[in-house]
C-alpha positions as CSV (number, residue, x, y, z in Angstrom):
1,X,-120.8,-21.1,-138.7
2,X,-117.8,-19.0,-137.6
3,X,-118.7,-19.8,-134.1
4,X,-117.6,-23.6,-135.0
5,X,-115.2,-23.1,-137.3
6,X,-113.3,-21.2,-134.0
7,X,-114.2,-24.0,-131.7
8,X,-112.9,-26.5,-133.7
9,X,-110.1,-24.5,-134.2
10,X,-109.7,-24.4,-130.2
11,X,-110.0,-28.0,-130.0
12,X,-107.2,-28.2,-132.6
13,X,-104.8,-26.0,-130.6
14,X,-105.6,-27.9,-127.2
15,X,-105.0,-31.4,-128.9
16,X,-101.8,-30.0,-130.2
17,X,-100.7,-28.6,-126.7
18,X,-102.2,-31.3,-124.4
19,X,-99.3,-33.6,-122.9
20,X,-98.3,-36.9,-124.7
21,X,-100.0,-38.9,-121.9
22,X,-103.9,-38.0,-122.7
23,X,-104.6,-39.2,-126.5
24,X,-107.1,-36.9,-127.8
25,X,-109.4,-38.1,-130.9
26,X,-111.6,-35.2,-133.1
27,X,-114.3,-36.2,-136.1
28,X,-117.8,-36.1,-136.3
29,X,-120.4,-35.0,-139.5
30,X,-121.8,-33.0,-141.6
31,X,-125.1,-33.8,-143.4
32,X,-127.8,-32.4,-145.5
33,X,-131.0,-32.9,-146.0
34,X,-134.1,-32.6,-148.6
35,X,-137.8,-33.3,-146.4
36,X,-140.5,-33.4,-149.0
37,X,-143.8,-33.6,-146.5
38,X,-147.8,-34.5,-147.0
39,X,-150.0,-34.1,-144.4
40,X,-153.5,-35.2,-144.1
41,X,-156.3,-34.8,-141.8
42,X,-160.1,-34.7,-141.3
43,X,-160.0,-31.1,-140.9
44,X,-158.1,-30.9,-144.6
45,X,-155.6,-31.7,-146.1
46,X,-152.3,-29.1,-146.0
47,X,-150.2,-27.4,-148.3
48,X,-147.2,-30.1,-149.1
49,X,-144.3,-28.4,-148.5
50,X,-140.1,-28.9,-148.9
51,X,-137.7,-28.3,-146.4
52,X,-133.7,-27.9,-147.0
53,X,-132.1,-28.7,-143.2
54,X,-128.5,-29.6,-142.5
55,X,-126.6,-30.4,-139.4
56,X,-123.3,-30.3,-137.9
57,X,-121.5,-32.3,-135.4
58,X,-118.2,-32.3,-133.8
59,X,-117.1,-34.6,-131.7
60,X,-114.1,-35.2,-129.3
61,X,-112.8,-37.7,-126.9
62,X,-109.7,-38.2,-124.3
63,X,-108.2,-41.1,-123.5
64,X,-106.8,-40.2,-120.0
65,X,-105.2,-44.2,-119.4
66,X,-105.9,-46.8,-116.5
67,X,-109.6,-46.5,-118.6
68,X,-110.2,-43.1,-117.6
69,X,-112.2,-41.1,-120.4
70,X,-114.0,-37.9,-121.7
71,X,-116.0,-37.2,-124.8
72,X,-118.1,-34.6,-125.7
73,X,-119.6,-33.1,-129.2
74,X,-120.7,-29.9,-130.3
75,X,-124.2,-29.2,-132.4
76,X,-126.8,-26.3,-133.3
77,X,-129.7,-26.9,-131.1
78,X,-131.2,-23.2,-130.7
79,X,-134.8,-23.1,-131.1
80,X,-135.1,-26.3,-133.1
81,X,-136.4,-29.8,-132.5
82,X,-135.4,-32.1,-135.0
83,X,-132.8,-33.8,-133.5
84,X,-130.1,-31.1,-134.8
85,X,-131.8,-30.5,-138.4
86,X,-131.8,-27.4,-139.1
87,X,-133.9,-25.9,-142.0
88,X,-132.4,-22.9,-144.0
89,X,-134.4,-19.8,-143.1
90,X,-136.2,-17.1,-145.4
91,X,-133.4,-15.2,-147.0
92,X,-130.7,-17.4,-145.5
93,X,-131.2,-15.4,-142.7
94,X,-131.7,-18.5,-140.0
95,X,-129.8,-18.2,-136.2
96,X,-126.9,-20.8,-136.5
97,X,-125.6,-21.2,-132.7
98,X,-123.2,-23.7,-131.0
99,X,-123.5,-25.6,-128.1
100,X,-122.1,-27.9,-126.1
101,X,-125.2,-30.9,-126.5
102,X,-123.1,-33.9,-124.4
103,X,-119.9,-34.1,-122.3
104,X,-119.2,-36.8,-120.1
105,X,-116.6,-38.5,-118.2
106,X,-115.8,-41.9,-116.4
107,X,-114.0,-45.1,-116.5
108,X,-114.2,-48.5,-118.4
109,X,-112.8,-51.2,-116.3
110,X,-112.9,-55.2,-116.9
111,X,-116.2,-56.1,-115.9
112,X,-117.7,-52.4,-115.0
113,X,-117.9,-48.6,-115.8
114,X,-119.3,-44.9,-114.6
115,X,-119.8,-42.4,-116.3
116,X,-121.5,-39.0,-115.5
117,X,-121.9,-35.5,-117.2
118,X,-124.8,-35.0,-120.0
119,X,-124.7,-38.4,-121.5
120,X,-126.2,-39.7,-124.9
121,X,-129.3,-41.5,-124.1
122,X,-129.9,-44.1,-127.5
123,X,-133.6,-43.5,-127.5
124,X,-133.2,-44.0,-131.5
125,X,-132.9,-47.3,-131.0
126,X,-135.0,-48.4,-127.5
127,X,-138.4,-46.3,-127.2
128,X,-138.8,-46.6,-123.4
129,X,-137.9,-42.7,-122.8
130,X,-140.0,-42.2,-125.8
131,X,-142.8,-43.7,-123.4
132,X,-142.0,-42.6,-120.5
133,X,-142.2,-38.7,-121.3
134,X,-145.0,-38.6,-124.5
135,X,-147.0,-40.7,-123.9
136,X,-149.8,-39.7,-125.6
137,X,-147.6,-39.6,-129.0
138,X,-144.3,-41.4,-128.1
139,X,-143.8,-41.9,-132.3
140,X,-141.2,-40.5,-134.1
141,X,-138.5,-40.1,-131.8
142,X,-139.2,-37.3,-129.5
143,X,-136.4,-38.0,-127.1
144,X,-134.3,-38.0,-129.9
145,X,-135.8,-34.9,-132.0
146,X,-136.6,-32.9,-129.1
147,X,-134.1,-33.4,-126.4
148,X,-131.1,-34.2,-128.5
149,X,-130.9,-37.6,-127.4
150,X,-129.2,-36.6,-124.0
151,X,-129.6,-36.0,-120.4
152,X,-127.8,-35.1,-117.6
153,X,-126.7,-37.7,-114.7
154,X,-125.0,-40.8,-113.8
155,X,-124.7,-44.1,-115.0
156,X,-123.3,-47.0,-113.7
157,X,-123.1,-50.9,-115.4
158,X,-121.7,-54.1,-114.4
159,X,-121.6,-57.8,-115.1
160,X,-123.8,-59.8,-113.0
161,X,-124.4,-63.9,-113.8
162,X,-124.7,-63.7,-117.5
163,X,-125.8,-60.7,-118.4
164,X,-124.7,-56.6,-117.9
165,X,-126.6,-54.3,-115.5
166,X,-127.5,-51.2,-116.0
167,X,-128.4,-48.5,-113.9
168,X,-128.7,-44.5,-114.9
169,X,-130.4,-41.4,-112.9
170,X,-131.5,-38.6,-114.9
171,X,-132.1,-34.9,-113.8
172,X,-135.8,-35.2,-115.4
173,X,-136.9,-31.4,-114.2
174,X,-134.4,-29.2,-111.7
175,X,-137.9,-27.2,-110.4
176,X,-136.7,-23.2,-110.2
177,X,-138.2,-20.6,-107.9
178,X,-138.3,-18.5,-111.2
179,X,-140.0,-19.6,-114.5
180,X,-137.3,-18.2,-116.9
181,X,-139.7,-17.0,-120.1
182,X,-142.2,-14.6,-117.5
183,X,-140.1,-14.0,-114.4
184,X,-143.5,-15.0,-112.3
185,X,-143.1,-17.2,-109.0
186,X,-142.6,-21.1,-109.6
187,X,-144.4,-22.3,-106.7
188,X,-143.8,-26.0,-107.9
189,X,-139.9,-25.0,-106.8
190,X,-138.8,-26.1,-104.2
191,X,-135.7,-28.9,-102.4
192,X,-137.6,-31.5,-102.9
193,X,-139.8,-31.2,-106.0
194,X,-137.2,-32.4,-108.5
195,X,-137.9,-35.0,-110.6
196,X,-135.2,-37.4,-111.5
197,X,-135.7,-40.5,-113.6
198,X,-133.8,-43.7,-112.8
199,X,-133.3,-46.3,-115.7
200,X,-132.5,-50.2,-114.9
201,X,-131.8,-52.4,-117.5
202,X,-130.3,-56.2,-117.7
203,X,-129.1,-57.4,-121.3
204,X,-128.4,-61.4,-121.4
205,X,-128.5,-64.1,-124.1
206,X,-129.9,-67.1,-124.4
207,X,-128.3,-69.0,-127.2
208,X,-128.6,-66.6,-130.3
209,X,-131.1,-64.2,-128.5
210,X,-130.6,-60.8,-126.6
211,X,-132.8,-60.2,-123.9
212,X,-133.2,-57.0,-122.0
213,X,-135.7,-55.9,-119.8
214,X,-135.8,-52.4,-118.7
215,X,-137.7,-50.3,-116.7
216,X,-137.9,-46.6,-115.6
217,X,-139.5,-45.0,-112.6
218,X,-139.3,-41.2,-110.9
219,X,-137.4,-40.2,-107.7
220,X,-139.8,-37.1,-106.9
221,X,-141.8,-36.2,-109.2
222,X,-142.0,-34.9,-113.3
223,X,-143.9,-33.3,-116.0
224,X,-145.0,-35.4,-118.6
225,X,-144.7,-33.5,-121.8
226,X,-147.4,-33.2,-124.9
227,X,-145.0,-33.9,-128.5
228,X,-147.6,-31.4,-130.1
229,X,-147.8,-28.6,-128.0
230,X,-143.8,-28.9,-127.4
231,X,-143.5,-28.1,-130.8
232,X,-145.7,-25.4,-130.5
233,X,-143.6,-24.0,-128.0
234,X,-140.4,-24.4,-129.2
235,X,-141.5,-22.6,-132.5
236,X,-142.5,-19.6,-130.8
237,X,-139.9,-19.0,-127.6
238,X,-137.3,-19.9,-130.1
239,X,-135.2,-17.1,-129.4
240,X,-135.6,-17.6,-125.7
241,X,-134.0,-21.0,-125.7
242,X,-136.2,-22.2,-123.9
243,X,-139.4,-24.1,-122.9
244,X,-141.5,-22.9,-120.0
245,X,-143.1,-25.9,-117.9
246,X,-146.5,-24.6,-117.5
247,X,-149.9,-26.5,-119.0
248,X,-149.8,-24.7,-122.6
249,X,-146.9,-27.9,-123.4
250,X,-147.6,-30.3,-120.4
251,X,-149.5,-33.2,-120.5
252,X,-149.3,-34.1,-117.0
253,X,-147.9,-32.0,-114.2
254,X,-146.0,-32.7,-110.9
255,X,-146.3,-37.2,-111.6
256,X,-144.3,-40.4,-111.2
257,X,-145.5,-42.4,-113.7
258,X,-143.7,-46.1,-114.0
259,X,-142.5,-47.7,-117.5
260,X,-141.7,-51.2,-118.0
261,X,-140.9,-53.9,-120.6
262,X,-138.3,-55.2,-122.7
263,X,-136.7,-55.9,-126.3
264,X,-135.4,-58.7,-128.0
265,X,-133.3,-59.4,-131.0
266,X,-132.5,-62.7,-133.1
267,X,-130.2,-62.5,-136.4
268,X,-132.1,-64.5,-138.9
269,X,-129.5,-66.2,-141.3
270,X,-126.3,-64.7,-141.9
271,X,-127.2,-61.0,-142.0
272,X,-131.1,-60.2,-141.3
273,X,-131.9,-59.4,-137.5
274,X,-135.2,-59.0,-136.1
275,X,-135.7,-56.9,-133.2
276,X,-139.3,-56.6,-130.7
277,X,-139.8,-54.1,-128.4
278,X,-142.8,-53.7,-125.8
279,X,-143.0,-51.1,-123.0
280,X,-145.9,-50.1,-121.2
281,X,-146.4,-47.0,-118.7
282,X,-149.2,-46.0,-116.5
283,X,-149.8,-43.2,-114.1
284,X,-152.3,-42.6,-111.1
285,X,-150.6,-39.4,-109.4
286,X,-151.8,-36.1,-108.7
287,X,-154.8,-35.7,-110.4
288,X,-153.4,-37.4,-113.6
289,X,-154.9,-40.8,-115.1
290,X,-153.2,-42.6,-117.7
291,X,-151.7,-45.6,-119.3
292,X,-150.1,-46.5,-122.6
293,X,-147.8,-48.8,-124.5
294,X,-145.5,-48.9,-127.7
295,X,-144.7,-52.3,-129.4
296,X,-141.9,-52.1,-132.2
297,X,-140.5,-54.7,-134.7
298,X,-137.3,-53.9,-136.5
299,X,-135.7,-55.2,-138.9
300,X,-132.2,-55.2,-140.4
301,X,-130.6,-56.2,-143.3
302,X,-127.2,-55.2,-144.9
303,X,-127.5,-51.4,-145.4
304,X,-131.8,-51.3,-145.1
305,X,-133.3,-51.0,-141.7
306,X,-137.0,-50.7,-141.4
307,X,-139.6,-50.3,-138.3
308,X,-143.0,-50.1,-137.6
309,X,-144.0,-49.0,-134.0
310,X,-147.7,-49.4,-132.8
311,X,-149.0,-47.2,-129.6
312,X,-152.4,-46.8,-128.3
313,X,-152.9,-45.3,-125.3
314,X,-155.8,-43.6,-123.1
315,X,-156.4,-41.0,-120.9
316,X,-159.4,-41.6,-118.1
317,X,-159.0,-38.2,-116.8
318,X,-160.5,-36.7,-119.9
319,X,-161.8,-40.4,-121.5
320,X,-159.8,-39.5,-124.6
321,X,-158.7,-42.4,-126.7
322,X,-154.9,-42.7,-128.7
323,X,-154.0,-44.7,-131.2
324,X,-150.7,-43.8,-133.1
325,X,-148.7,-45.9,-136.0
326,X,-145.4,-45.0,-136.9
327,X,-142.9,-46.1,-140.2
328,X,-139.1,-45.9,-140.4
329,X,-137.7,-46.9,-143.2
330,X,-134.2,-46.1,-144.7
331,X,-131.5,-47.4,-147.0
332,X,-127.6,-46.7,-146.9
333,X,-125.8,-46.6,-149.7
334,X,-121.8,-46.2,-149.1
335,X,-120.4,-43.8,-152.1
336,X,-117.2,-44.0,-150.5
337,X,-115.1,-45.1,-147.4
338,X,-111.9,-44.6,-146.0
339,X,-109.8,-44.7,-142.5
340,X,-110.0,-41.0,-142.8
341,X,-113.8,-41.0,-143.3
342,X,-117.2,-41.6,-145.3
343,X,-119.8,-40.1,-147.7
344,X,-123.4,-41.7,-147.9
345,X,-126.5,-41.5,-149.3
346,X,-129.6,-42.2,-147.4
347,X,-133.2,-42.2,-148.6
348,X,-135.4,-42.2,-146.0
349,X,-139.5,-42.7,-145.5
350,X,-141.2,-41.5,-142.0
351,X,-144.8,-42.1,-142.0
352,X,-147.3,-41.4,-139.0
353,X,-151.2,-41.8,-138.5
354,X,-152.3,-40.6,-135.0
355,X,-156.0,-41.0,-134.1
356,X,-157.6,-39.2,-131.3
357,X,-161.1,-40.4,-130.3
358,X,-163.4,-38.5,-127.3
359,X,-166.3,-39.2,-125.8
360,X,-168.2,-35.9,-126.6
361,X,-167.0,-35.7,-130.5
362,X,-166.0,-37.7,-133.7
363,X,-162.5,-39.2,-134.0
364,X,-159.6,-37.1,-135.0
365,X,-157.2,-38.5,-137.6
366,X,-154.2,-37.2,-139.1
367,X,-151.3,-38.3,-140.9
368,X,-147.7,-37.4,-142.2
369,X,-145.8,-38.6,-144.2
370,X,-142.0,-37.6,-145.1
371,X,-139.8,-38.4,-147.8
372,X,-136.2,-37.5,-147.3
373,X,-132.7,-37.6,-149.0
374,X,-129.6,-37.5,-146.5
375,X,-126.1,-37.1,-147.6
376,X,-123.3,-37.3,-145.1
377,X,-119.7,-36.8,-144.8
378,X,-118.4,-38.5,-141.6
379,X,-114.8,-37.8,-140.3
């Protein structure tokens, strides 16, 4: 904590000393958190349990004029993977680090922009990365839990007809000779064994409906990670900072898989709007055998939003069977509001069923199911 109470200090004294030209903006938020949890499964049933998390974000941006920009935001994201959350350790004794989870930099212009750097990604809201990387258990917003909702490349968008396009690479794996955790050889290293993803998307309307198909493919080639065993990982090389890409939290190795679909969304009345989303992925690379889909309808009204997401999926390399349902649902109730800032209340449900059927055994089901209470200051 006195980590960001200095860098926001820092980013004080900058804006203070930075010429009159570049006009600097600071905020961000500052939320806690109750998780009560249940989970269920054929094995048996665990012990419930209750988590007390909170999370900190601050967030700056430049206005350099002629459209030119920068923004970044500071959060905790040692050793966890919930998106930021972090729960409050035995004896208060839990590591709270800093760092620097997006900066990026471009220009808005007319009809176009670029941007580059470590750039927010919105999985929250459009589950194709979800897909594209977890597969096998693309519920409950991995991109978003587990890589912090950014990545690291360049995007570029334009007008073209009636509609915007789109177009983002990602550095998806940046192969090392070295695998940090055990110091052993990487012999998947290499010039050209990187793995970046590339993103196209085209959003048009069509009277009162938004249409936008998307689709993601691999330049090279990527590991497709296991939610589960990511976890797993992440729990126990917490220190370490960081995940080893090796098969104990793969679920593919060394593949360019290819993701496609689209969403749509319709406002229904004056302030209900109903959103679809279906993506599918498949995968025939390198040993690997696999295909899957999500479909997602969303629904917004006022200050409730609620979504249910549906994703089966199959693996023929090991004739394993997936089906997984998912639950958002949340209300937002405004204490108070002001130029200055917010506070909020937010009760939130998460619930998700995964079933896992093989050919040599019984199926496998499990479910979770989370209440929470969020209250946030925003500034």
């Amino acid at each position: 904590m006195k980590k960001m109470l200095s860098l926001a200090a820092l980013l004080a004294v900058v804006a203070y000393a930075t010429p009159a030209s570049a006009e600097l903006k600071f905020g961000g938020d500052a939320g806690i958190r109750m998780r009560t949890q249940f989970d269920d499964s054929d094995t048996g049933t665990t012990a419930d349990d209750v988590k007390w998390q909170y999370r900190i974000r601050l967030k700056g941006a430049a206005d350099l004029g002629s459209g030119y920009f920068f923004k970044t935001m500071l959060m905790n994201e040692d050793g966890n993977i919930a998106g930021g959350w972090q729960s409050v350790g035995y004896g208060n004794h839990e590591t709270i680090g800093v760092d620097i989870s997006n900066f990026y930099f471009g220009r808005m212009m007319q009809d176009s922009h670029y941007m580059m750097g470590r750039m927010p990604l919105n999985s929250f809201n459009n589950p194709i990365l979800d897909l594209s990387l977890y597969p096998m258990q693309a519920l409950d917003t991995p991109v978003f839990n587990i890589n912090f909702d950014r990545g690291y490349g360049v995007n570029y968008g334009t007008k073209l007809g009636d509609g915007d396009l789109n177009a983002t690479v990602l550095v998806l794996d940046n192969e090392s000779p070295i695998t940090a955790i055990t110091g052993s050889v990487n012999t998947d290293g290499g010039l050209f064994n990187d793995g970046y993803g590339v993103h196209l998307s085209y959003k048009m309307n069509i009277g009162d409906i938004t249409i936008e198909p998307q689709m993601v493919t691999v330049i090279g080639n990527t590991d497709i990670w296991d939610q589960t065993k990511v976890a797993t990982a992440f729990a126990t090389n917490a220190a370490r900072g960081y995940v080893p890409a090796t098969d104990d939290v793969t679920f593919a190795k060394d593949v360019t898989p290819w993701t496609f679909g689209a969403t749509a969304s319709v406002p229904v009345g004056d302030e209900l709007k109903l959103t679809g989303s279906a993506f599918y992925t498949f995968c025939e690379d390198n040993g690997a055998d696999y295909h899957a889909a999500v479909y997602r309808l969303k629904g917004e009204y006022g200050p409730f939003m609620a979504w249910v997401d549906y994703n089966p999926a199959a693996d023929n390399k090991t004739n394993t069977d997936y089906s997984n349902t998912f639950v958002w649902a949340q209300y937002k109730y405004n204490i108070y509001e002001s130029a200055a800032g917010s506070f909020n209340l937010q009760p939130t449900l998460r619930w998700l069923t995964k079933s896992t059927e093989t050919a040599s055994s019984d199926t496998d089901d499990t479910s979770t199911l989370r209440a929470e209470l969020w209250a946030t200051v925003s500034f």
